[in-house]
ChimeraX commands (.cxc) that place a marker at each C-alpha (Angstrom):
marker #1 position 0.00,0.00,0.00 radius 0.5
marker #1 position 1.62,3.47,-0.99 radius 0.5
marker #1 position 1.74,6.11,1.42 radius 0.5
marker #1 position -0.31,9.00,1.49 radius 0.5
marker #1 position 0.48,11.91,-0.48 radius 0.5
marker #1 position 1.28,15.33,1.17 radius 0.5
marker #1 position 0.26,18.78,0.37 radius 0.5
marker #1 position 3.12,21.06,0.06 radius 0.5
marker #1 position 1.66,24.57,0.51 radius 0.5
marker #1 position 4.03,28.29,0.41 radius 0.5
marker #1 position 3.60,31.01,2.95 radius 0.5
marker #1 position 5.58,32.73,5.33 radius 0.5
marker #1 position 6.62,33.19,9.30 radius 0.5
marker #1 position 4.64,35.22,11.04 radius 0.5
marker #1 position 5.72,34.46,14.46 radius 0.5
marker #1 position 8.40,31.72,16.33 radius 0.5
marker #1 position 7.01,30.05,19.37 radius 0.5
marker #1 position 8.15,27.58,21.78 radius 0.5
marker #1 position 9.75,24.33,21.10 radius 0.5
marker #1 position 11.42,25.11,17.68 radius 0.5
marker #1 position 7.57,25.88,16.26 radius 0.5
marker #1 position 6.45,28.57,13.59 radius 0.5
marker #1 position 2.98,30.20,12.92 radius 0.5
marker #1 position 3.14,30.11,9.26 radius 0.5
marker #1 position 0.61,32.30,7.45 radius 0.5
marker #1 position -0.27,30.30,3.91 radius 0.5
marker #1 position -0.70,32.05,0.86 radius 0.5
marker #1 position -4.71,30.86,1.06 radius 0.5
marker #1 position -4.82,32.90,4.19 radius 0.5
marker #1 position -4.79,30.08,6.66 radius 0.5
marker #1 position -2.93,30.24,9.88 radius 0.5
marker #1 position -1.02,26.94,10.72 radius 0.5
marker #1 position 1.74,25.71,13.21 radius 0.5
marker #1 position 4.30,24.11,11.81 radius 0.5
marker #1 position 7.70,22.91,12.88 radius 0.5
marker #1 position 11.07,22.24,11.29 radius 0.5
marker #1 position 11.84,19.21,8.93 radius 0.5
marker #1 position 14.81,17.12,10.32 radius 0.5
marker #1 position 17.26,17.72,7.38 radius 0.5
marker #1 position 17.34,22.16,7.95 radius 0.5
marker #1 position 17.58,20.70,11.79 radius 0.5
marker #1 position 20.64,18.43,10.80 radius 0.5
marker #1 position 22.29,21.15,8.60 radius 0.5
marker #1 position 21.80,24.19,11.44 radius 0.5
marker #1 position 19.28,26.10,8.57 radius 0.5
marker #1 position 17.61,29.25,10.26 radius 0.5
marker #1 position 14.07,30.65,9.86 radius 0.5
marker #1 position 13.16,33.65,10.91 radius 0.5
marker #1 position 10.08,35.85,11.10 radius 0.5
marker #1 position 9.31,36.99,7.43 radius 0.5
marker #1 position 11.41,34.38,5.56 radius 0.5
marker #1 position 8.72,32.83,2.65 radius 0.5
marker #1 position 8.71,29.19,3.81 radius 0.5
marker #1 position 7.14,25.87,2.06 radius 0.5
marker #1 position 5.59,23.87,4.34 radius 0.5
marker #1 position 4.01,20.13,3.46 radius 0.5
marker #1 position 1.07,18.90,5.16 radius 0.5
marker #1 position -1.12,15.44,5.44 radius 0.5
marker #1 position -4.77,15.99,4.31 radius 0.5
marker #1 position -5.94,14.25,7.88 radius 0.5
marker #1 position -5.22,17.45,9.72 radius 0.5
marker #1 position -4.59,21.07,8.00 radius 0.5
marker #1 position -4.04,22.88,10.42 radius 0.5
marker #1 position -0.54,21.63,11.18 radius 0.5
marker #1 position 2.70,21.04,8.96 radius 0.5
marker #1 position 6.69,20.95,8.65 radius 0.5
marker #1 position 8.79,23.74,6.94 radius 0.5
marker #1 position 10.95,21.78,4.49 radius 0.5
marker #1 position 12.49,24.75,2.58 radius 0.5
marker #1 position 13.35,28.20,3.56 radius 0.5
marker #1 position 13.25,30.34,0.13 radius 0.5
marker #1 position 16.25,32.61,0.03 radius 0.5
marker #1 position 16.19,36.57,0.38 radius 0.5
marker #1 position 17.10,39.65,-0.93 radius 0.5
marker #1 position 20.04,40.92,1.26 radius 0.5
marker #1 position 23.79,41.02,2.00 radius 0.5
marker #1 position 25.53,38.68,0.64 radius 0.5
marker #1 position 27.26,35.75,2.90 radius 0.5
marker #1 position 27.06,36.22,7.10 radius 0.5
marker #1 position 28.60,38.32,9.61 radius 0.5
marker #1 position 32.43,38.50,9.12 radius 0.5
marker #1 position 34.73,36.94,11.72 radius 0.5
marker #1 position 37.65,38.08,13.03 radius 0.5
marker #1 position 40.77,36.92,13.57 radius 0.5
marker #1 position 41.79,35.97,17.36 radius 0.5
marker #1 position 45.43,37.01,16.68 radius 0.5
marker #1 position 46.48,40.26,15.62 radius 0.5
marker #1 position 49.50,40.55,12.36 radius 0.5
marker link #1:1,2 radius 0.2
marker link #1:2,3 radius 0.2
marker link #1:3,4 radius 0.2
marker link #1:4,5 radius 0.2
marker link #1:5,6 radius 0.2
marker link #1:6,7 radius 0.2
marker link #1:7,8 radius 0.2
marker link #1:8,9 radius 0.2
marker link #1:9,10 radius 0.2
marker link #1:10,11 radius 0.2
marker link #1:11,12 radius 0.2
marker link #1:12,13 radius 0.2
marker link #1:13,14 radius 0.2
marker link #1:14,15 radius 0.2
marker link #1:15,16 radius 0.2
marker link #1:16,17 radius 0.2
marker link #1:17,18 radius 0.2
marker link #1:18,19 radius 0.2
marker link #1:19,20 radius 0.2
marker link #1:20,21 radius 0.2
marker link #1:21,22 radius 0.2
marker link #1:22,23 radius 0.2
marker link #1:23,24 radius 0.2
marker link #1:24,25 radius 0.2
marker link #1:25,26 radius 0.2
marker link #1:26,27 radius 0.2
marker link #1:27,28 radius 0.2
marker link #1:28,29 radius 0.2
marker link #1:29,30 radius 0.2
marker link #1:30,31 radius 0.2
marker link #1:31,32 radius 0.2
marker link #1:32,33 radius 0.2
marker link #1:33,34 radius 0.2
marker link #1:34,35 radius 0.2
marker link #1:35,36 radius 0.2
marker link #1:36,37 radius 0.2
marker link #1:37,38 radius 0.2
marker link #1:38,39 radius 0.2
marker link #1:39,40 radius 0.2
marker link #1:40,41 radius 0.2
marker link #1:41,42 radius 0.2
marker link #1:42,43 radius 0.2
marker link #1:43,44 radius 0.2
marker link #1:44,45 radius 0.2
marker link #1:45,46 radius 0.2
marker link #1:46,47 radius 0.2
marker link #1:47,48 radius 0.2
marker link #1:48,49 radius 0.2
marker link #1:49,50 radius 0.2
marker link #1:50,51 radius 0.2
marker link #1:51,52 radius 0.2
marker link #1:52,53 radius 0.2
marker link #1:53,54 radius 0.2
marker link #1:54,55 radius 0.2
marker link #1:55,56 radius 0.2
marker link #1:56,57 radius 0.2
marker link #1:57,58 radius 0.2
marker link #1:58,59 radius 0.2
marker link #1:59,60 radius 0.2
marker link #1:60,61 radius 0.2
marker link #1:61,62 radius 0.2
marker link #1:62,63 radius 0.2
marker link #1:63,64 radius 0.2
marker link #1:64,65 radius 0.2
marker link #1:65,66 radius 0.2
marker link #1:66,67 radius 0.2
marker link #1:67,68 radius 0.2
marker link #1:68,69 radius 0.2
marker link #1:69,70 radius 0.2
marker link #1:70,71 radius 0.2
marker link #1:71,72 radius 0.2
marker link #1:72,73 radius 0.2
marker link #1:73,74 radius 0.2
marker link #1:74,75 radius 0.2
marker link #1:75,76 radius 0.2
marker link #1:76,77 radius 0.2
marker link #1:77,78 radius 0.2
marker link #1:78,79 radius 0.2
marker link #1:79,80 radius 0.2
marker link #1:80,81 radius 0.2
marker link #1:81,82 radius 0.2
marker link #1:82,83 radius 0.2
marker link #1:83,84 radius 0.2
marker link #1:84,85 radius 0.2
marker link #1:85,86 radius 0.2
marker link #1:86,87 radius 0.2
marker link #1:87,88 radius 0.2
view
């Protein structure tokens, strides 16, 4: 028996809560909780308020769901700079 398919819906972070969770505002205007898929856990990948987010969900309950990708935004380029300990 094949498993049941999941809907992958896109929206974005609206507000982090406790225990690594998200309130994820879909495009259809639905509010949902949703928390983050093992593999951005694994590889340390951050979501933050605002960041457009796809998020699958199983048709038995919509109202919850797990962020597998984190779209990429306009901004600086590459992550705070770090210094050197030792001075030349």
């Amino acid at each position: 028996m094949a498993k049941e398919e999941l809907l992958t819906m896109e929206g974005f972070v609206e507000e982090l809560l406790p225990d690594g969770r998200f309130a994820v505002l879909l495009d259809n205007e639905h509010k949902i909780i949703a928390y983050t898929a093992g593999k951005m856990r694994k590889f340390r990948i951050r979501t933050v308020v605002g960041d457009r987010v796809h998020v699958e969900m199983t048709p038995y309950d919509l109202t919850k769901g797990r962020v597998v990708f984190r779209e990429k935004t306009q901004g600086p380029s590459g992550g705070p700079k770090r210094r050197s300990q030792f001075k030349r």
